[in-house]
C-alpha positions in Angstrom: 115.8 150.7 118.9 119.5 151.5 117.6 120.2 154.9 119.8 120.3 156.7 116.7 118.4 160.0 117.3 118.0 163.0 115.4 119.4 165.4 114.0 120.1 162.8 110.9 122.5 162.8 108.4 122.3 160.4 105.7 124.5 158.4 107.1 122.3 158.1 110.2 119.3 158.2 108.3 120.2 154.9 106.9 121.7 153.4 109.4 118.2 153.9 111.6 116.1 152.3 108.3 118.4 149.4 108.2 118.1 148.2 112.8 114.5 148.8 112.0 114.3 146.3 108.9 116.5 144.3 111.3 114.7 144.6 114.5 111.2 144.0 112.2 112.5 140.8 110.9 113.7 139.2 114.4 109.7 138.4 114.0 109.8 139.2 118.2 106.8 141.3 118.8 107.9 142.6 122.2 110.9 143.9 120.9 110.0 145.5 117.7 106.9 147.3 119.7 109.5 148.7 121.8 110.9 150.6 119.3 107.5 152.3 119.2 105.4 154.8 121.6 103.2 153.8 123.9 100.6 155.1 122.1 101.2 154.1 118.9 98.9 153.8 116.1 99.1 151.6 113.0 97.5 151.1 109.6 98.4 147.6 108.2 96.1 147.6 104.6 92.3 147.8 106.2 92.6 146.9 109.9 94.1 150.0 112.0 96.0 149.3 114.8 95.0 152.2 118.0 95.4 151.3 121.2 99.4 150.9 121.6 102.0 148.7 122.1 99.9 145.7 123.6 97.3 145.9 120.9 100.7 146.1 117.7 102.3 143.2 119.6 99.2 141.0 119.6 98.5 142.4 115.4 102.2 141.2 114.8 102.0 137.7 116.5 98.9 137.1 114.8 100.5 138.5 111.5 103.6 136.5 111.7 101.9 132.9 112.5 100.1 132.9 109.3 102.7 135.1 106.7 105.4 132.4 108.2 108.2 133.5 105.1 107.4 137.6 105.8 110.8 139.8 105.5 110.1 143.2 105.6 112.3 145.4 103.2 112.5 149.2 103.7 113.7 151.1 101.2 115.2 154.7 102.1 113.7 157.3 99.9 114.7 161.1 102.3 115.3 162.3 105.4 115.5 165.9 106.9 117.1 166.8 110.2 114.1 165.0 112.4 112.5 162.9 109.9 113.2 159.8 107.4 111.1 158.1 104.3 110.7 154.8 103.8 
């Protein structure tokens, strides 16, 4: 996504929250799973999201044709050496 790889600081820390509310908001599915494993799984309210990056790609197209005026926001709460809140 950005390169920026642990350990963190909170410099870091909130420079990787801020390319990931940037990449999310591009609205390009095939970028944003990128920043993701291959085997990622996702919870998005009720519907869960298990069988990686093809499976979150087509979840986000679908998402983003009907919530046309989504922005995602992330807020940055912590972060330890490896790890960051949002």
């Amino acid at each position: 996504m950005s390169g920026i790889k642990p350990p963190f600081t909170a410099a870091t820390a909130l420079q990787k929250v801020k390319a990931a509310q940037n990449l999310w908001n591009t609205r390009d599915p095939a970028s944003v799973v990128q920043a993701y494993a291959l085997d990622t799984i996702w919870r998005n309210r009720d519907q869960f999201i298990r069988r990686g990056r093809d499976e979150a790609a087509a979840f986000l197209t679908k998402k983003w044709t009907y919530e046309g005026d989504y922005r995602l926001r992330k807020e940055f709460f912590a972060f330890t050496d490896n790890k960051i809140a949002v």
